[in-house]
N, C-alpha and C positions, 0 to 999 in steps of 0.2 A: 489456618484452613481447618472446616471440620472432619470429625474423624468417625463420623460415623458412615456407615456402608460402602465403608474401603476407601474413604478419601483419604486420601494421604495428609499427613503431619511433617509439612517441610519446615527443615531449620538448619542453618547453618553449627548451632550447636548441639552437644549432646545431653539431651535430659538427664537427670539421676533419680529415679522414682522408687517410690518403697519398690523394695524386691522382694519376691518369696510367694507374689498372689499375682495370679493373672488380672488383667486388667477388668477383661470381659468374655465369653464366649466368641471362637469363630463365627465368621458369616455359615449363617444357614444354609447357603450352597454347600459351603466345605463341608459341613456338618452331613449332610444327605449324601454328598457326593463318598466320603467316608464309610456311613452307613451303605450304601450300594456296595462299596470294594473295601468288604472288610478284611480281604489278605494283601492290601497293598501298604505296606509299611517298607522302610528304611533303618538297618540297625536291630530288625528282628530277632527272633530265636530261632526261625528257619532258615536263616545262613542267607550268603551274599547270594550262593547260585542261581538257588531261588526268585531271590528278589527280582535279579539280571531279568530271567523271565515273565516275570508278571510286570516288571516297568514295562520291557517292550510292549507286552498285551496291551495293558491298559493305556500308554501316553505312545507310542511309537504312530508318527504319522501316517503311515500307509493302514493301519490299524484304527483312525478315528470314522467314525461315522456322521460326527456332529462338527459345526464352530473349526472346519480349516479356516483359517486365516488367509487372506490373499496375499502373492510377492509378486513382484516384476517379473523375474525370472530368476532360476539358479542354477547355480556351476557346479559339476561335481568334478573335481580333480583331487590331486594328492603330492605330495613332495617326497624324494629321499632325505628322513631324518637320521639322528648320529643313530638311532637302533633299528632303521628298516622303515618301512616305507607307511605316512602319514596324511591318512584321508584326511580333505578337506571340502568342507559344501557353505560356496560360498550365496549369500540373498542379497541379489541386487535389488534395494527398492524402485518403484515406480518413480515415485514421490522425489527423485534426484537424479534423474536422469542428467540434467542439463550439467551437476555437478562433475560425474561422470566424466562427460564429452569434453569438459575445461580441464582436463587432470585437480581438479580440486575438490574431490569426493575427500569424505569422511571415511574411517572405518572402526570396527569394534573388534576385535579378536575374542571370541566370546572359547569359555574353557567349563565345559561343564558341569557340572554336582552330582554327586552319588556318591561320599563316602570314597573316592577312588576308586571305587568296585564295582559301582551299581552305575548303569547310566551308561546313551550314546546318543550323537546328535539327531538322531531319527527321533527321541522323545522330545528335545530342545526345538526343535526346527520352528515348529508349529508357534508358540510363543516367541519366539525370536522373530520371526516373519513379521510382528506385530512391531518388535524393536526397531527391524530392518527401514520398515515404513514410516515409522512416525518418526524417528530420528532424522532421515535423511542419509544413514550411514550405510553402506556394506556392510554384511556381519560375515566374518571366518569363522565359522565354526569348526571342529577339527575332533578327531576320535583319537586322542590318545590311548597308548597301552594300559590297562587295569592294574590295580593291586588285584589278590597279592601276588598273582603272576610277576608281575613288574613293581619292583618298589623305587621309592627315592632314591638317585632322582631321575629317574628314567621321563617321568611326568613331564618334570621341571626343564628338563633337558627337550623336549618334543618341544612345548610351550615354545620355549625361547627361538626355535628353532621356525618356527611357522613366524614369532614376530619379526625375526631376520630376514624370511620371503617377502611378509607383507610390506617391509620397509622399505626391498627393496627395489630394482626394475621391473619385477611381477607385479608388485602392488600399481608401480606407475604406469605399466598398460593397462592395467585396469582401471585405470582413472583416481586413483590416490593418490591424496598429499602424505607424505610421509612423515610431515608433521601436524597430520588430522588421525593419527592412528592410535586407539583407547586400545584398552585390554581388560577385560571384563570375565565374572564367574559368578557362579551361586555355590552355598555351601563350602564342599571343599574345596569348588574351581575357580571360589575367592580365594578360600588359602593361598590355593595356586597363584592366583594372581599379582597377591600381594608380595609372595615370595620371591617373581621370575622377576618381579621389579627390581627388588632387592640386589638380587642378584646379578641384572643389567646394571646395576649402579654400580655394583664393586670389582665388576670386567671392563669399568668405561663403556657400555657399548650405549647408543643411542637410545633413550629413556621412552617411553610409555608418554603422550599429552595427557594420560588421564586412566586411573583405576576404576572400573565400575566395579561395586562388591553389593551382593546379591543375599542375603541374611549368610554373610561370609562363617566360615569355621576358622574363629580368629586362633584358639586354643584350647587345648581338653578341658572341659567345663566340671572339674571334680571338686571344687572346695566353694560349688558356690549353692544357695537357696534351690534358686531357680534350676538345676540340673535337677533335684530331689522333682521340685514339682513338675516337671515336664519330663518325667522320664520315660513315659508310653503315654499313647491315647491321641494323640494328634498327629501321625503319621511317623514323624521322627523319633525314634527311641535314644533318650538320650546315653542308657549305657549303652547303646549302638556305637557313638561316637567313640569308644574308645578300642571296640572290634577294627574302624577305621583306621585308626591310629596303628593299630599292631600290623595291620595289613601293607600298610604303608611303608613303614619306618622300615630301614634295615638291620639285618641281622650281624651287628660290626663281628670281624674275627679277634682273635686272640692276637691276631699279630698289629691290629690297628686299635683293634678296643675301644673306639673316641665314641664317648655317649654323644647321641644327637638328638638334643637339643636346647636345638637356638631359634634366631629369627628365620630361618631357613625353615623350618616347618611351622613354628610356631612365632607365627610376624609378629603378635603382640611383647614379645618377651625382647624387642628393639628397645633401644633410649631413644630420648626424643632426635638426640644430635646424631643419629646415625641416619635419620629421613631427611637432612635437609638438603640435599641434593638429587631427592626420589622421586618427587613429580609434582605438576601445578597444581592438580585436583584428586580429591577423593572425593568417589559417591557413593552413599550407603543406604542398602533397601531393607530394613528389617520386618518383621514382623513381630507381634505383639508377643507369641509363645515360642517357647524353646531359644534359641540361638540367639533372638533378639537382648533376652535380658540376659542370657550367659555373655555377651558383649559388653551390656552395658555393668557387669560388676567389674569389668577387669579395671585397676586402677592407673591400665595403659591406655586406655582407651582413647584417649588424646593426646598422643604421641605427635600421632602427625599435626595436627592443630599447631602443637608446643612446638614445632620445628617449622612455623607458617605457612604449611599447606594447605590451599585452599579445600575444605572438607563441606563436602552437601549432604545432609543427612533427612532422610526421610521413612516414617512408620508408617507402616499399616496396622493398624490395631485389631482390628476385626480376621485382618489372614492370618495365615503358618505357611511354615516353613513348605518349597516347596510349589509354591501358589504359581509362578512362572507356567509350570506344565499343566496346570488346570484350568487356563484360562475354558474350554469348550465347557466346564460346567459350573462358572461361574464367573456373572457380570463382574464382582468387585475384582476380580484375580484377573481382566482382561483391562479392566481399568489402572488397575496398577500399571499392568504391564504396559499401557499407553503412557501414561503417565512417565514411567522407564524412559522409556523412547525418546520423550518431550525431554529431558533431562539432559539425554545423551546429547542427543542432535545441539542443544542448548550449548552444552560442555564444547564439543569435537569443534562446532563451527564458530564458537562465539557467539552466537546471539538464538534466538528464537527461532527455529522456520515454521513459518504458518504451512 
């Protein structure tokens, strides 16, 4: 497929291209849209608080002016999780109603991005509505607790705890198959994603049909090129990513000491033989700068492949990171996100829905 003006580059495998030089400039929406909000960054020098507030300004749905998206309808409820009680807002699409009504709906449990700190579904929603539709799928989206208020695994533990509702008799009045249920994140709420997997696997509990990872934060990106060149200037700062990291991780005592980490934060640092019981599918949405090609050095990168998980892998070369929330100021970053959708729905039901 071509790759210019945000068409996506599907491939079931993963490229290895010179690393160290960007391919090409962002789409000139992001570029202008940038220029307009030049205090909105990720990983800044004015701290996460900050950031908190200028995300909701700028992407928090009740706050757009332009490009809402349409949904069927949405649920706003919530669950007692293991640390206190865990908003949930679910988007029933139009576009699968009839699914619905036969308990044979799809769904996506989507887990946000923001570093663990920055981010709530009121910025997601609007982009996800796009997912919601063009999939065919319900999307749960869910507010877990922040770093560094809350560290590991307090995240991981919420996560897991919404895909135990959604599996279970809650999901099935709402019209789910309980084995049409994905689990989906951008950034660090791939991390997340790829982690509670993981982690579902090694409890025995009922596995994920399928990971959607969203230009995921597979591992701290410090020994490679590409972190050097993308380290400020396209929204993401990549010594940002390791602010995330400290915020995140905890603080072991002297009485337990145990350094963490493993594949529990950092999924790539798995063998290939420890995913072979982890799930049917992987689907990967990168983008050209930052995260994309700190993915493509790691020399795990094909873990799950090497343990025969079916992996979908798709570029944007012209976005960054991020692009999901900016669909209202720019066509290529709403086309993605259709495209997402078409994916999902592809993945959850097995085939195509027109």
């Amino acid at each position: 497929m071509s790759q210019g003006n945000g068409d996506p580059k599907m491939s079931s495998s993963i490229p290895n291209p010179p690393i160290g030089t960007r391919s090409r400039r962002p789409n000139g929406a992001l570029e202008d849209f940038l220029d307009n909000n030049p205090d909105l960054e990720l990983g800044g020098s004015k701290g996460f608080i900050t950031e908190r507030a200028h995300h909701q300004k700028i992407f928090g749905i009740h706050n757009l002016k332009k490009g809402v998206n349409v949904i069927g309808s949405v649920e706003f409820t919530a669950i007692r999780g293991p640390h206190g009680t865990i908003p949930i807002r679910i988007l029933y699409p139009e576009s699968a109603e009839d699914w619905r009504d036969r308990g044979e709906a799809g769904a996506l449990i989507y887990c946000h991005g923001g570093g663990y700190t920055v981010g709530s579904v009121d910025e997601f929603e609007n982009g996800l509505r796009l997912v919601a539709e063009r999939s065919g799928c319900q999307v749960y989206c869910f507010d877990y607790r922040p770093a560094p208020e809350f560290r590991y695994p307090v995240q991981l533990d919420e996560y897991d705890a919404v895909i135990d509702w959604v599996q279970s008799e809650e999901g099935r009045n709402r019209g789910v198959r309980a084995d049409r249920v994905a689990g989906g994140g951008d950034s660090s709420g791939g991390n997340l994603t790829a982690a509670v997997c993981l982690r579902r696997r090694d409890k025995g509990k009922k596995p994920l049909c399928a990971q959607i990872l969203v230009y995921p934060t597979a591992r701290l990106p410090f020994d490679t090129l590409a972190a050097k060149e993308n380290s400020s200037g396209y929204y993401l700062h990549t010594n940002g990513i390791f602010s995330f990291a400290a915020h995140y991780m905890p603080r072991p005592s002297k009485a337990n000491g145990e350094l963490l980490c493993d594949f529990s934060v950092f999924p790539t640092l798995m063998s290939a033989d420890t995913t072979q019981v982890l799930h049917h599918w992987m689907h990967t949405y990168l983008p050209a700068t930052n995260l994309q090609k700190i993915w493509q050095t790691s020399p795990r990168r094909l873990k799950l492949k090497e343990a025969g998980v079916d992996v979908k892998w798709v570029h944007h070369e012209d976005l960054i990171h991020g692009w999901l929330q900016m669909t209202p100021w720019c066509h290529a970053a709403g086309d993605a996100t259709r495209e997402l959708g078409k994916l999902v729905g592809a993945i959850v039901y097995g085939y195509e829905k027109e």
